[in-house]
C-alpha positions in Angstrom: -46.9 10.7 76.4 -50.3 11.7 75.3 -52.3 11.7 72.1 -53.5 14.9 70.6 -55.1 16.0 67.0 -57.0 18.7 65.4 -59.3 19.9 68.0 -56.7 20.0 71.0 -53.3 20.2 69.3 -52.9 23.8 70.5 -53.6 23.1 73.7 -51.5 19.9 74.2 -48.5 21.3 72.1 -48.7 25.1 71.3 -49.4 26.5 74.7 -47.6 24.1 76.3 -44.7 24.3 74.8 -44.1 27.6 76.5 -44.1 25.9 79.6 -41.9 22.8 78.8 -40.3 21.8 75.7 -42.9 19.6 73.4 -41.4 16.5 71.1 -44.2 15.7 68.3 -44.4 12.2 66.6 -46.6 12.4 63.5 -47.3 9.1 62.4 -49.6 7.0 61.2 -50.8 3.0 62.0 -49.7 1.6 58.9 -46.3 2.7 58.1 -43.6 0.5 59.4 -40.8 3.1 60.3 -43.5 5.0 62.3 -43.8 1.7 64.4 -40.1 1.9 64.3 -39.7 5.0 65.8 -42.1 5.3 68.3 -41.2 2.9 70.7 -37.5 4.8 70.5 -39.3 8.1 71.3 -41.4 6.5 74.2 -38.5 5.3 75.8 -36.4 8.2 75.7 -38.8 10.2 76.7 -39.7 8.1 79.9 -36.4 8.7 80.9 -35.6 12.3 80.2 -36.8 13.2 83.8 -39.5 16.2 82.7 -36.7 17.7 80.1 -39.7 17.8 77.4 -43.3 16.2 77.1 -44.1 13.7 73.9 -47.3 14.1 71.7 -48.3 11.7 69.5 -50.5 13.1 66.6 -52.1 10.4 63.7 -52.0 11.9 60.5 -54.7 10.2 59.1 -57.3 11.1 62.1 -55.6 14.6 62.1 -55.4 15.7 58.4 -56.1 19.7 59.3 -53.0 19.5 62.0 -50.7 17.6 59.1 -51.4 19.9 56.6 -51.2 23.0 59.0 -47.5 22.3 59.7 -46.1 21.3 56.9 -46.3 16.9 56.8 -45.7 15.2 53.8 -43.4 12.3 54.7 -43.6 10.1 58.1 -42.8 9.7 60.5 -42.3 13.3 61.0 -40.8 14.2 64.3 -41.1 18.5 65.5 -40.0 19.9 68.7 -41.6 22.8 69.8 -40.4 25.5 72.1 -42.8 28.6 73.2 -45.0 28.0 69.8 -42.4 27.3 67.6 -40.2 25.2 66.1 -37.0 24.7 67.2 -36.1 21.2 65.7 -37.1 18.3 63.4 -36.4 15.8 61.0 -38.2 13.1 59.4 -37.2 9.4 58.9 -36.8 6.6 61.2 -33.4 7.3 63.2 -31.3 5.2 65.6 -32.0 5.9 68.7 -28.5 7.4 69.3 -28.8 10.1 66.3 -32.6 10.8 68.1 -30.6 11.3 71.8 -28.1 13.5 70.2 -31.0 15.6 68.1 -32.3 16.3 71.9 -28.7 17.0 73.4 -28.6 19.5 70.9 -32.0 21.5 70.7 -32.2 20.6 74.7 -28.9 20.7 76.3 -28.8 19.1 80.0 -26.6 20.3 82.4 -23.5 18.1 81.6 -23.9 19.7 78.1 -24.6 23.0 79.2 -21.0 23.0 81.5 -19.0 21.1 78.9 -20.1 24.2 76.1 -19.0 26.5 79.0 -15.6 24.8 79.6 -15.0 25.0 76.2 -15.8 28.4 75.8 -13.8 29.4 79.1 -10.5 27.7 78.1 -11.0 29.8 74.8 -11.1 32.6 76.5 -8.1 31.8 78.5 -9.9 31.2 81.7 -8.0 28.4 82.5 -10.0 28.1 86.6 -13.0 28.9 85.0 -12.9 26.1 82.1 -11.8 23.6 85.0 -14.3 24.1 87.1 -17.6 23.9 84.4 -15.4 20.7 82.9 -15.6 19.2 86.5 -19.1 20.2 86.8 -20.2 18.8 83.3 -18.2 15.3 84.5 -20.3 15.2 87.2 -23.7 15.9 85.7 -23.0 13.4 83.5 -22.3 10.7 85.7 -18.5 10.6 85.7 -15.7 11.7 87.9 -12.3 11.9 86.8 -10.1 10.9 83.9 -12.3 7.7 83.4 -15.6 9.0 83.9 -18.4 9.8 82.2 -20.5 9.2 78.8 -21.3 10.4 75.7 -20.2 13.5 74.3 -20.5 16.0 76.9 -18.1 13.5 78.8 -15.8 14.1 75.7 -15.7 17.8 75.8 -15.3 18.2 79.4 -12.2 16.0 78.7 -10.7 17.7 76.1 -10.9 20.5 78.2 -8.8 19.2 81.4 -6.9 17.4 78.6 -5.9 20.9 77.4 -5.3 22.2 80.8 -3.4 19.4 82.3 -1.2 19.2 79.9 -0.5 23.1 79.5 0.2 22.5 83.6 2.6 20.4 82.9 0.4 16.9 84.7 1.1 14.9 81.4 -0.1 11.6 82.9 -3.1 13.3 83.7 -3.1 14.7 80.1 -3.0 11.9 78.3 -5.8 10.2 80.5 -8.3 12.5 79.7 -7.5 12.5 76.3 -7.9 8.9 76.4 -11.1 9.3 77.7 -12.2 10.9 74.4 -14.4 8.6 72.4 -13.2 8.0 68.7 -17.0 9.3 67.5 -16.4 13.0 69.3 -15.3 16.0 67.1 -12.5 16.6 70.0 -11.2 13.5 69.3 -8.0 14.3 66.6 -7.1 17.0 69.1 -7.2 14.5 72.3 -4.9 12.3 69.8 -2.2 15.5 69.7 -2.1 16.0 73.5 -1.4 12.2 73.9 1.4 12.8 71.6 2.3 15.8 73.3 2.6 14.4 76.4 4.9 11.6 75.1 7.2 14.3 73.4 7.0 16.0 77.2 8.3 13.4 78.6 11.4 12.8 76.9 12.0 16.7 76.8 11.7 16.4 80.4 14.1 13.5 80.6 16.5 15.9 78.2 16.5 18.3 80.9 15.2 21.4 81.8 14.4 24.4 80.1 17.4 26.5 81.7 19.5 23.6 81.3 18.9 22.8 77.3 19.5 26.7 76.7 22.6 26.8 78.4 23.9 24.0 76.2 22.2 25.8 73.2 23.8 29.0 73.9 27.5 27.0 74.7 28.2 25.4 71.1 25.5 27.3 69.1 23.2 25.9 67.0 23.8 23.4 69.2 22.5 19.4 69.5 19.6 18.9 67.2 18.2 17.1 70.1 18.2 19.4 72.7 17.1 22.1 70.0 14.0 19.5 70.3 13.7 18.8 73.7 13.4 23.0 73.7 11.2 23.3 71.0 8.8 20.9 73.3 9.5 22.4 76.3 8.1 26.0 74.5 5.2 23.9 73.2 4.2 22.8 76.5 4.0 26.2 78.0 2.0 27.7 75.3 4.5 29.2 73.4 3.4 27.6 70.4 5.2 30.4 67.6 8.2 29.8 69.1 8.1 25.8 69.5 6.9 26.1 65.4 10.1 28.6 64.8 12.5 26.4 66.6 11.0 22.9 65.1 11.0 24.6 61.2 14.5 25.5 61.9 14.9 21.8 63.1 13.2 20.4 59.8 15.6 22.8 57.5 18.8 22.0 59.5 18.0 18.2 58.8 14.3 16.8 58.3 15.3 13.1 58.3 16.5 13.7 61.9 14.8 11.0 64.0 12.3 9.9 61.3 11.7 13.0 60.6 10.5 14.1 64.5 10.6 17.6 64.3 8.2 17.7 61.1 6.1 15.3 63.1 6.0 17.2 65.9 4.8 20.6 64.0 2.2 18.3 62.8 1.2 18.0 66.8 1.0 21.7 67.3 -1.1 22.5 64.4 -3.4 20.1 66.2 -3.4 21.6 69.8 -3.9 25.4 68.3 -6.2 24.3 65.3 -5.9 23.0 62.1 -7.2 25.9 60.4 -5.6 28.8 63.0 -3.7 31.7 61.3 -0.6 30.3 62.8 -1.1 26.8 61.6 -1.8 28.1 58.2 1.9 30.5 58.4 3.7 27.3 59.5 2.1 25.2 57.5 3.3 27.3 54.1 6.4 27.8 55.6 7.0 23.5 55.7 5.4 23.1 52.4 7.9 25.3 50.6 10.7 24.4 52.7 10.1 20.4 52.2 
């Protein structure tokens, strides 16, 4: 941390910003959330490990610095990247909204590999999106389905939830998705695979794929329970149109069946492929008018 104002604030933050990242703290000795903040900014930055330099600039003993970039309320925090500014926001924040302001502007490499993960799996690269999810559990301190912190931690098990269970490892599944905190946007998803899981293991326990169709095709329509156990079975291998088809066809031949399971479980899909997907949406329509 060093102190800088009008005379060397290019120096200390514009120039050397293009070198390393450069977190500002305007403030000002006699406002309270500035004494607030600081200390939360001085400690976070003693432990980034070089990830970016803090300047403190005093308002009042640097009024051509203030005005120059823009301060009216304080404290005022900016981060600065090759001469400009990439970040900021004013107030006194927790120290975990200031943490996750950084993870944003200046991912690390857990956050770098769980954003690559992600991106990989929605690509389809299913080896890819395993390996930067193993990576990103790794850089962040974690190893396995009960590793790791904070919300690169989350992503990177969302992911290998995701995978796991489209492999079939459903224990492994639901322990990553458990590993999910409640606070991470992958969170409602990681619910749906725990829920998946537990519908894949009682369509497992209903017998095989080959086995249910067989019965299916015998005495059609056939058992509305091993037209479920089927309909999960196609859910678990990514056939998610045709686990929706068979479970609507479920819900119209009787939607009080099991407490109304087969609604519920369509509910579970539209989780897994998105809430907002073009074939959440069709299903979705398709339930409202037939319920």
């Amino acid at each position: 941390m060093i102190d800088a104002g009008d005379s060397d604030f290019d120096d200390a933050v514009i120039a050397r910003s293009g070198e390393i990242p450069v977190l500002v703290d305007f403030w000002a000795a006699w406002c309270g959330p500035c004494r607030t903040l600081g200390p939360v900014l001085e400690r976070i930055a003693a432990g980034a490990g070089g990830r970016f330099e803090l300047v403190k600039v005093d308002v009042d003993r640097s009024p051509q610095v203030a005005a120059r970039h823009g301060i009216q309320g304080i404290p005022a925090v900016k981060l600065y990247r090759d001469g400009e500014v990439i970040g900021e926001f004013v107030g006194a924040l927790p120290e975990r909204q200031v943490r996750a302001f950084l993870d944003h502007h200046l991912p690390g490499e857990a956050t770098r590999s769980a954003r690559e993960a992600a991106a990989l799996l929605a690509a389809g690269d299913a080896a890819g999106a395993r390996a930067a999810a193993e990576a990103a559990l790794a850089a962040a301190g974690g190893d396995g389905a009960a590793g790791g912190d904070g919300a690169a931690s989350s992503t990177a098990h969302a992911v290998l939830a995701r995978l796991d269970l489209g492999a079939g490892r459903l224990d492994d599944a639901a322990a990553h998705a458990r590993a999910v905190t409640a606070a991470a946007p992958e969170w409602d998803a990681a619910q749906a695979v725990i829920e998946a899981a537990e519908l894949g293991r009682a369509a497992l326990a209903a017998g095989d794929r080959p086995a249910l169709e067989a019965r299916i095709a015998a005495a059609p329509p056939g058992d509305i329970a091993d037209g479920f156990a089927l309909a999960i079975h196609r859910m678990l291998e990514g056939d998610h149109r045709g686990a929706l088809e068979q479970l609507i066809g479920l819900v119209e031949r009787d939607r009080r069946w099991r407490d109304e399971a087969a609604r519920r479980a369509m509910l579970t899909v539209f989780q897994l492929i998105g809430l907002r997907s073009p074939l959440a949406d069709e299903y979705r329509r398709r339930l409202t008018i037939l319920l």
